[in-house]
Structure formats: structure tokens, C-alpha cells
MILUM-880061 format. One record per atom (N, C-alpha, C, O): x negated, y negated, z; residue in one letter. Coordinates in steps of 0.05 Angstrom, whole numbers, plus 5000, padded with zeros to 4 digits. Layout:
BEGIN
XYZA/...
end
This chain:
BEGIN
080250254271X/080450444249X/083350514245X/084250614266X/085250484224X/087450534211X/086650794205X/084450864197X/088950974212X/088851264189X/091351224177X/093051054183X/091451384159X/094451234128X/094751664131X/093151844132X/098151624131X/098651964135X/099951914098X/101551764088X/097952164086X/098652254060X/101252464057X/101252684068X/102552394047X/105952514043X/106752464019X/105252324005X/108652544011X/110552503987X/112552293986X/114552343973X/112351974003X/113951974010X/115951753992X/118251683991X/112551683973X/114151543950X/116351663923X/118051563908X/115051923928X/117652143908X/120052153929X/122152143917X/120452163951X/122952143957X/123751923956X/125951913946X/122751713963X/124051433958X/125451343932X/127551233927X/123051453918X/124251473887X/126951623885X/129151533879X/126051893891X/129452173887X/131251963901X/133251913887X/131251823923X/132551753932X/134751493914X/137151473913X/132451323902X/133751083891X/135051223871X/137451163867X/134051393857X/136251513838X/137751603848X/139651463841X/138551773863X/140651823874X/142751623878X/144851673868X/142551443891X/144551253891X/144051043868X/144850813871X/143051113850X/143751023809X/141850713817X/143250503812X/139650673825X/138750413825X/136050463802X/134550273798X/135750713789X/133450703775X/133351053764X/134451213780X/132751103753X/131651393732X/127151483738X/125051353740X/128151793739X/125151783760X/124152073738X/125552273739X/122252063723X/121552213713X/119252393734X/116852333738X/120752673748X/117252783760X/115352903747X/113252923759X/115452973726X/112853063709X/113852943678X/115852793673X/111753063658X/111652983641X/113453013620X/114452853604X/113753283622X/117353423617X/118953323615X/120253353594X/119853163634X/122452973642X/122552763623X/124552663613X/119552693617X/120652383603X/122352453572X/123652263564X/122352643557X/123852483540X/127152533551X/129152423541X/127352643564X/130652643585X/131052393591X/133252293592X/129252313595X/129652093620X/129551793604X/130451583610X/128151863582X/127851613566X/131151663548X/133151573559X/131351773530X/134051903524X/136151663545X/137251453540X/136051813568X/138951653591X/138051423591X/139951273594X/135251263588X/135150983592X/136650803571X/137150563577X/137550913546X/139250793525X/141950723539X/143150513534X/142750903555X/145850803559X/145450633597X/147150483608X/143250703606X/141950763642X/143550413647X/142350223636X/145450373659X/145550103677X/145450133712X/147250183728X/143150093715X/142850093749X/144450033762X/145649843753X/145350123784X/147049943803X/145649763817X/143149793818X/146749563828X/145649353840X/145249323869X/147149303885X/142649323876X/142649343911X/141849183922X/140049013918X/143349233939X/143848873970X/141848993991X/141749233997X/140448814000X/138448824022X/140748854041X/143048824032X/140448924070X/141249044086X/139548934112X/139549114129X/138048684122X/136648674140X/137248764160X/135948904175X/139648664162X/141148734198X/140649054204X/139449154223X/142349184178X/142349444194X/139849564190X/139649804196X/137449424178X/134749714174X/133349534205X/132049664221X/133849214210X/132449194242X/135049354263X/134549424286X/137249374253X/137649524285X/136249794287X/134849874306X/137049974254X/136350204262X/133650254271X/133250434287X/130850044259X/129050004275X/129249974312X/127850104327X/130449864317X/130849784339X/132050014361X/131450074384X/133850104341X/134950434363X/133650654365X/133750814384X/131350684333X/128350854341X/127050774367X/127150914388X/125350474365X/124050404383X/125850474413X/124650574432X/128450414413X/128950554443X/128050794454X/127150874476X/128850904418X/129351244428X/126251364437X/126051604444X/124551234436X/122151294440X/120451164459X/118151234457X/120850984478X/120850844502X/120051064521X/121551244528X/117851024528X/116951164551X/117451074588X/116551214606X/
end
């Protein structure tokens, strides 16, 4: 049996990618014509995978938690 933990964690992921300009995140319905508006001029920045450093930082969790 899998249990799946319910969080927010795709709105931060999202706040997040905007934040560093890879995408525009409307949170309610309000937002969109803001948000549609900035998509006229919106050029994303462009993002580089990073394997190395998301398996180390994997890797320095898994220490940090070694029993």
C-alpha cells in the first residue's frame, strides 16, 4: 500500500519556476487577465537540467539520514 502526502507542492514549484522567469502562474481566477496581459511581451528564460547537482544533493540527504 502507497500513501501519496497531499500538499501544495505543485503551487510552489510553480511560485517557484516563476520566480526564476521560466514561466507566468496565474493562482486564481483574478490573475488571469494580469497574467495573460504579461504573456504578450513574457520570454521565458531558458533552463538547463542540472543532473549532477540534484543526484548529489540527493545523495547528501540520503547521508544525512542514515541510521
Amino acid at each position: 500500500m502507497s500513501t501519496e502526502r497531499v500538499n501544495d507542492h505543485q503551487v510552489d514549484v510553480a511560485k517557484k519556476f516563476e520566480e526564476y522567469g521560466h514561466l507566468l502562474v496565474a493562482s486564481d481566477a483574478a490573475d488571469l487577465p494580469d497574467v495573460i496581459n504579461k504573456l504578450k511581451s513574457f520570454v521565458p528564460k531558458q533552463r538547463s537540467a542540472a543532473p549532477c547537482a540534484v543526484a548529489d544533493r540527493i545523495s547528501r540527504f540520503l547521508n544525512s539520514v542514515k541510521t
